[in-house]
N, C-alpha and C positions, 0 to 999 in steps of 0.2 A: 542600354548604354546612355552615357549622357555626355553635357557638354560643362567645360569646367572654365569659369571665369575668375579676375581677380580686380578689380574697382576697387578704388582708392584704399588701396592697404586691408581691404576685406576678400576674405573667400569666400563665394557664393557657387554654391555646388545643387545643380540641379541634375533631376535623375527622374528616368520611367521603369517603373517597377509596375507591375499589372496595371491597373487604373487608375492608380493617383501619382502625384508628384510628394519628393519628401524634399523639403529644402535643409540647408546645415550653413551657419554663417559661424565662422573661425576668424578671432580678430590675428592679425598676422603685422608682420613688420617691414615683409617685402615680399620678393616672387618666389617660385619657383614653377618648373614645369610638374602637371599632372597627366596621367593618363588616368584613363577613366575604363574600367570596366562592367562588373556588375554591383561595386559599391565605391563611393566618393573617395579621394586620395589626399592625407592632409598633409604636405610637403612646404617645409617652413625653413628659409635659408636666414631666421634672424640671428643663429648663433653657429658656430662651427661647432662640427663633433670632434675631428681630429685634426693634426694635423701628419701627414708621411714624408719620409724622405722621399729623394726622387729617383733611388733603385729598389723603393719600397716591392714591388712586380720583378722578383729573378726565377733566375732558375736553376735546376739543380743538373747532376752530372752525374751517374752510377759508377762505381768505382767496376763492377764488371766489362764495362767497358775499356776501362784502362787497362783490368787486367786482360781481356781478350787480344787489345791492340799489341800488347805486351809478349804474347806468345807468339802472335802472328810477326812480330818484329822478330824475334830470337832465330823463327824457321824461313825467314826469306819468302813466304808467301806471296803472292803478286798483292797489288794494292786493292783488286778487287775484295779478294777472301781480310784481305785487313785492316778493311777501311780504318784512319782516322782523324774523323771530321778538322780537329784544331793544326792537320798538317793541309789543309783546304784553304785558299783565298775564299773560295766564294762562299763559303761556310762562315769563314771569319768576316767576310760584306753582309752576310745574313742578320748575324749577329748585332750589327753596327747599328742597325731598326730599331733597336732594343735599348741602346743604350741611355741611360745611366746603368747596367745592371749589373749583380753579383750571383758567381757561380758556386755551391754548396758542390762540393765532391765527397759523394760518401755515398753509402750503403751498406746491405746485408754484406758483400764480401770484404770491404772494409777491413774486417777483425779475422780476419784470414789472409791479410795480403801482406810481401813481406817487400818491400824497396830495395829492390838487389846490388844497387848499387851503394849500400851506405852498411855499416858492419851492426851484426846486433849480438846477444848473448846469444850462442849456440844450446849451450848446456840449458835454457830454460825457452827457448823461443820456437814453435811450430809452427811452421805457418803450410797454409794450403795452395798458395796462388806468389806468384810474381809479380812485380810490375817495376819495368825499366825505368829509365833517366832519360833516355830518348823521349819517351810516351811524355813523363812528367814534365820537364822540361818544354815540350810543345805545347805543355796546353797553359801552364804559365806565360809563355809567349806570347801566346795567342791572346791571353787575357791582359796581358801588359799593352799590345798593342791596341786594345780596345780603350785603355784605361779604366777595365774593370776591375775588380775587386775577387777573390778567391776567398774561399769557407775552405778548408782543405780537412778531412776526418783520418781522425789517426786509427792505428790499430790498437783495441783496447782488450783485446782478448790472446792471441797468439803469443805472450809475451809474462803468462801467469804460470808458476809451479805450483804442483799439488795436479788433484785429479777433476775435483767436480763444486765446491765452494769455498770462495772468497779469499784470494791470497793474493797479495800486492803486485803491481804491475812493475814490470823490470823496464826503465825507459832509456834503455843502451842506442836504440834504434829510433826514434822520438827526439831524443838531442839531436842525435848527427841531421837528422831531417830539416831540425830548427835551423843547424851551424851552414847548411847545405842553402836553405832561404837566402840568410843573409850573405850569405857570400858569391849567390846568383845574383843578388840584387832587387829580391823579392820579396822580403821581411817586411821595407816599409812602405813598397808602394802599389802590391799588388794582393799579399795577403791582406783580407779582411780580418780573419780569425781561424783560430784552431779550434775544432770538437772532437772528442775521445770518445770513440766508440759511435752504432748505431743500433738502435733500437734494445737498450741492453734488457729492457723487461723480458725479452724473448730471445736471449742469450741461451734459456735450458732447450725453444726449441730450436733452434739455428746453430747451436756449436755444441749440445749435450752436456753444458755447465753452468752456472750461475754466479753471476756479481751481485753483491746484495746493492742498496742503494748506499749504505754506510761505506763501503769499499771501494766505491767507483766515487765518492767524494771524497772520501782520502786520497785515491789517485789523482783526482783532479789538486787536491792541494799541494800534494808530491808535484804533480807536470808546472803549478804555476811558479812554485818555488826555485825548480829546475830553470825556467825560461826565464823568470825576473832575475835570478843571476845571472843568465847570460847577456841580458840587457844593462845590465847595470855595472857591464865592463867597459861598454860601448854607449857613449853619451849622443849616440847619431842615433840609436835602435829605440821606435819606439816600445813603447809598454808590450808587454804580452797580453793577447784578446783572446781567452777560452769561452765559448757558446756549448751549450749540451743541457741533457745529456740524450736529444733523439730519441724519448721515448714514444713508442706507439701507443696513443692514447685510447685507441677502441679496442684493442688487446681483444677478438672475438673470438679467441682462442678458450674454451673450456671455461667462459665465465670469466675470465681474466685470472688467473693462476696468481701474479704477486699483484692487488690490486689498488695499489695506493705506491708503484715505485715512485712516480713524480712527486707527491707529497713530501712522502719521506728523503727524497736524495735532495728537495728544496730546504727541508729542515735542514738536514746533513751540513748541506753549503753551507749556513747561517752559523749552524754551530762550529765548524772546522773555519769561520772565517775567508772562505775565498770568494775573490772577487769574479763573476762571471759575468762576460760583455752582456749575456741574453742566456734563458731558460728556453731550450725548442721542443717542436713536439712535431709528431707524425698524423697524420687519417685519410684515412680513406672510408666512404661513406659506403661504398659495397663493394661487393667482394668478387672476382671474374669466376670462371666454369673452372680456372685452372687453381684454385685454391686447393688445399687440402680438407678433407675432413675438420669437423667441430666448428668453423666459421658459423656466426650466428648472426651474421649482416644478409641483409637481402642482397640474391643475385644477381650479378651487372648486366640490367638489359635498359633497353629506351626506357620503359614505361616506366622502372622504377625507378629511373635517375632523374623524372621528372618531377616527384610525387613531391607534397612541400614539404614530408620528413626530410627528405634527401636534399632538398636545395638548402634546408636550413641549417644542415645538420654542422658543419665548421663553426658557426656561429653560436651555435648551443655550447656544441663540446668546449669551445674556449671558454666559455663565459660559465658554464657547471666545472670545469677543471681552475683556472684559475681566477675570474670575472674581469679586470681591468689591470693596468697600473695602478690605477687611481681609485680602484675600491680597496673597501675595507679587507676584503677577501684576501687581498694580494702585499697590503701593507708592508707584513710583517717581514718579507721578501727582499723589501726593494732596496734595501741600502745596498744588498751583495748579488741582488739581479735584477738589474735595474730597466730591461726590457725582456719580451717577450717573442717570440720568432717561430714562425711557422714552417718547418723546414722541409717539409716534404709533405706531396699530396696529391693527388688528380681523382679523377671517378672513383676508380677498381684499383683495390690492394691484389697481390700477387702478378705484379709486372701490365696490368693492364686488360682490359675486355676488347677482343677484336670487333670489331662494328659499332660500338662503345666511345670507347676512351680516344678513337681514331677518326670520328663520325663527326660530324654540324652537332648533334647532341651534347655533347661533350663540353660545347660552351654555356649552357646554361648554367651547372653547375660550377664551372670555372670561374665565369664571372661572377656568377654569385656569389662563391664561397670567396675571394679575392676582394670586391667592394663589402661584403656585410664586415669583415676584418679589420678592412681599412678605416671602420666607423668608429672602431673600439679603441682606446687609449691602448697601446703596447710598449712606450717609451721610443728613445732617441731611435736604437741600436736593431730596430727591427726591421724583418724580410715578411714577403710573402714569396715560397718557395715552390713553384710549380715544376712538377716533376714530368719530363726531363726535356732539354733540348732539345739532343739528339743522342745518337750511340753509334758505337762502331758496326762494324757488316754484321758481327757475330751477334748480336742485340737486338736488331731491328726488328724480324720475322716476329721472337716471341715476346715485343715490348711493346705492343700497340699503345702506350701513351707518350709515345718520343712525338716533339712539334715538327723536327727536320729529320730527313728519313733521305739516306743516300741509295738512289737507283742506279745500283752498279752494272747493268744489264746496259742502260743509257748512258751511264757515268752523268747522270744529273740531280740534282736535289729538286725532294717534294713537299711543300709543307702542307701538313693537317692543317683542319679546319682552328684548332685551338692556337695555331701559331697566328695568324692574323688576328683573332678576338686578341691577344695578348697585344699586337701591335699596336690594337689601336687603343686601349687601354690604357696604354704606356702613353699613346701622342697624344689622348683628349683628358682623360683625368688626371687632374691638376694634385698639390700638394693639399689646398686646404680641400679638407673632408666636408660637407654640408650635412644641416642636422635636418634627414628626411624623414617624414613618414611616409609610408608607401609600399607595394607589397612589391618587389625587386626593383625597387626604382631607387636612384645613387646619383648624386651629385655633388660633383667637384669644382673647382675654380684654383683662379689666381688673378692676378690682377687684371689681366687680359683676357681669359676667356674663362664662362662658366660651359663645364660638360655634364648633362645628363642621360645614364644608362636608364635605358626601360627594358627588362625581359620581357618576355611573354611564353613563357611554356605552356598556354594551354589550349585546347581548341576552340577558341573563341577568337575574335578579333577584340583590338581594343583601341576608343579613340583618343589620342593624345592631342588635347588641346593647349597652342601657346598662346594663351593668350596673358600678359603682364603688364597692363596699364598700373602703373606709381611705383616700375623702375624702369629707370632707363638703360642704353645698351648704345656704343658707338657706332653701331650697325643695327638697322631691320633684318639685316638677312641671318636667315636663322639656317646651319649647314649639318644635313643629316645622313646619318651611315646606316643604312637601313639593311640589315642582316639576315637572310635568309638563307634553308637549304635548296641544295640545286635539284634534290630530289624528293623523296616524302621525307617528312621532318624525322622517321624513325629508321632511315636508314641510306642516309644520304651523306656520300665520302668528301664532298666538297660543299664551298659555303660562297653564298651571290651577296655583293652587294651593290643596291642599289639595280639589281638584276643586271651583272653582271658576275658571271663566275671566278673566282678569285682563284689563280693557280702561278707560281714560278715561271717566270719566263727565259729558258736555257740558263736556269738555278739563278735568275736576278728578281729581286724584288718586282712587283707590276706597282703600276698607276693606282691608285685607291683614290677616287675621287667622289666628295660629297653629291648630293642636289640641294636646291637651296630651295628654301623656305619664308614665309614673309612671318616676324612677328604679330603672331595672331590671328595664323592658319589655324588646321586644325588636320592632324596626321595619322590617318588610320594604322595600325601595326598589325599586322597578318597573324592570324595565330602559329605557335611554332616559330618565332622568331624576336628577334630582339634588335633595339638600335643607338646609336646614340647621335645626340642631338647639340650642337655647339655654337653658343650664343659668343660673341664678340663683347667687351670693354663693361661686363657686369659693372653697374654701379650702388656695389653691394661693398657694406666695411668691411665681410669676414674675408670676400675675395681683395678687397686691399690691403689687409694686414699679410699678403703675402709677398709684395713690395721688399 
């Protein structure tokens, strides 16, 4: 281990390696923090990498849940057997921690749900599942009172004649949905956007039929055509916002069966001319025990979700799938999809790994995969979409990646270890992105405060020295959220900070409070753990260009 200084605008990195010293001097333009392990850390805040909106951190909503709350509404169930979170205060005070953010409603049942309260084609539309005007309506509400923003995912499947490929979607039920928004009062201040359909590459295995990519971007030009007309009667309504088309990008399925749908439905868009707020996509980096067959992702346990394929692997996949806004790669795109949107994700595809996705582990990869994203140009219009909040009674048991988990035994909420990493993520990293190097280390700012993430997934300790002589800071005190499990790092349901256990207290947010630090300590980081560290009144141009 060594010790990492910064004298007058130079890095000087010193380090013991068996018996000698190796020095490295990098001319730099100002600070940042290092951590130091078994090799020097080059971390250069003289230009910004990005910049994020400030609900860039949301999350998403499975439509199985609606539809479960949905049944359990029609049979008068007690509220235990049907729980639903968005008809909760203290759900919706949970929520309030969070804010600026935006909720994606959608999923696999998605393109099997039919909205019973609004009329569709009989003669062409099948559907498998319900979901009320009650359910719907509350969680509008509930997002209105937050003043967040709603993703809401239509049915794009249930509503096609023929038997098994490619025949245009009938959107009887899809208007009245739209005509239903605006006349709740929802169109323009609560919907974010509309997407059609989820995960349609895997439409032959989740509904036994197929939309090609040419077909599902004809439909999307049908739905925008449909909704600009109905905007364009009413000078109050804004624009219509289509995001899609939710495909799964690791498709581990048989080698990936249609292997190029995102290419090809992005062509599609460009040539059919429609305009989409964002291009989204799906991953999950492994796979739970409750997968099916042919999955060819390693299995969701601790050790693989620590390994650096697995922490890196968001990072890759966007950048091999589409590379930036601002590469070359993506150019050709961007007039008619002009950001990019990560719509859904956590550890383990197939609903979650128990001990996993529910675990202190679980934030490694999270924050990982959420800061390496936030590095990449995506445009205006983009999300980092972490799956899921929460879910109704019927959900909970077999979704171990829900953040808020209702104990209907107590009638009290419990939040996983991943819903505080997201908290505090939300309250220390800033809009501007900072341009690091470093191996999980992430640094944000604004004018006010710069914050730096340090993981540490491995078993080592590592020394994080602050030391930033030639910049200054409003404050010496330097305030850190030092993140630990409360048990062994590979199986432990709760998460300490600052060695204290972090849990709801009679379903209310608890206290989170730093320790402080003097600029130019030097702060060991436990292996199996990660922290972040928040300097006051940076006097750095990229964090004042957020002024």
């Amino acid at each position: 281990k060594g010790l990492l200084f910064i004298r007058n605008w130079r890095l000087v990195t010193t380090m013991s390696r068996s018996s000698f010293l190796f020095l490295t001097f990098l001319l730099l333009d100002a600070f940042v923090l290092v951590a130091v392990a078994s090799s020097p850390f080059v971390l250069s805040s003289t230009s910004q990498s990005n910049k994020i909106p400030p609900a860039f951190l949301s999350f998403t909503y499975d439509f199985s849940s609606l539809i479960a709350a949905s049944r359990d509404s029609e049979t008068s169930q007690k509220p235990n057997e049907s729980y639903f979170p968005f008809e909760d205060s203290r759900f919706i005070s949970l929520l309030s921690f969070m804010k600026p953010f935006s909720l994606r409603v959608g999923g696999t049942n998605t393109d099997g749900a039919q909205l019973d309260f609004l009329p569709h084609d009989s003669s062409t539309c099948k559907y498998k599942y319900q979901v009320t005007e009650s359910v719907v309506k509350s969680l509008f509400e509930g997002m209105k009172s937050l003043r967040g923003g709603v993703i809401w995912g239509l049915n794009a499947m249930s509503c096609r004649n023929g038997t098994f490929l490619d025949h245009p979607y009938e959107f009887t039920e899809t208007k009245a949905f739209a005509q239903w928004l605006v006349q709740n009062g929802y169109w323009n201040d609560t919907l974010d956007a509309l997407e059609f359909g989820n995960e349609p590459n895997l439409f032959l295995f989740n509904w036994y039929r197929m939309v090609s990519a040419r077909q599902l971007a004809s439909d999307y030009q049908t739905l925008y055509r449909l909704l600009q007309d109905m905007t364009k009667k009413d000078d109050s309504l804004s624009s219509p916002k289509l995001v899609g088309p939710d495909v799964a990008v690791q498709v581990p399925i048989l080698k990936e069966v249609i292997p190029y749908y995102m290419q090809h439905f992005m062509d599609h868009i460009v040539e059919e001319k429609v305009p989409l707020h964002a291009v989204s996509w799906h991953f999950y980096p492994l796979v739970s025990f409750n997968c099916p067959v042919g999955y060819e992702l390693d299995k969701s346990t601790p050790e693989n979700l620590v390994k650096a394929s697995t922490m890196n692997s968001f990072r890759d996949k966007q950048q091999s799938f589409f590379g930036s806004i601002d590469s070359d790669k993506y150019k050709r795109y961007k007039e008619y999809i002009p950001s990019i949107i990560f719509g859904e994700g956590a550890a383990s595809a197939c609903s979650g790994q128990n001990k996993v996705d529910d675990y202190f582990v679980s934030s490694f990869a999270f924050l990982n995969s959420v800061s390496a994203l936030a590095k990449i140009p995506q445009g205006d219009n983009t999300y980092y979409f972490r799956q899921s909040i929460s879910g109704s009674a019927a959900t909970v048991d077999h979704t171990p990646y829900l953040l808020l988990v209702h104990d209907a035994a107590q009638d009290e909420w419990v939040a996983r270890p991943d819903f505080f990493a997201a908290y505090l993520w939300k309250k220390l990293m800033k809009e501007i992105v900072l341009d690091v190097q470093g191996e999980y280390t992430y640094a944000h700012c604004n004018s006010a405060t710069l914050s730096v993430l340090v993981l540490n997934p491995t078993p080592q300790s590592r020394s994080v020295s602050l030391s930033m002589e030639g910049v200054s800071f409003s404050s010496q005190e330097v305030y850190i959220y030092n993140m630990e499990p409360s048990e062994s790092w590979n199986n432990s349901p709760q998460v300490k900070c600052n060695g204290q256990v972090l849990q709801l207290e009679q379903s209310e947010m608890p206290s989170i409070a730093p320790v402080k630090k003097t600029v130019g300590d030097t702060f060991v980081l436990n292996a199996y753990s990660y922290a972040f560290f928040s300097f006051s009144g940076p006097d750095l141009a990229s964090c004042k260009a957020a002024l």
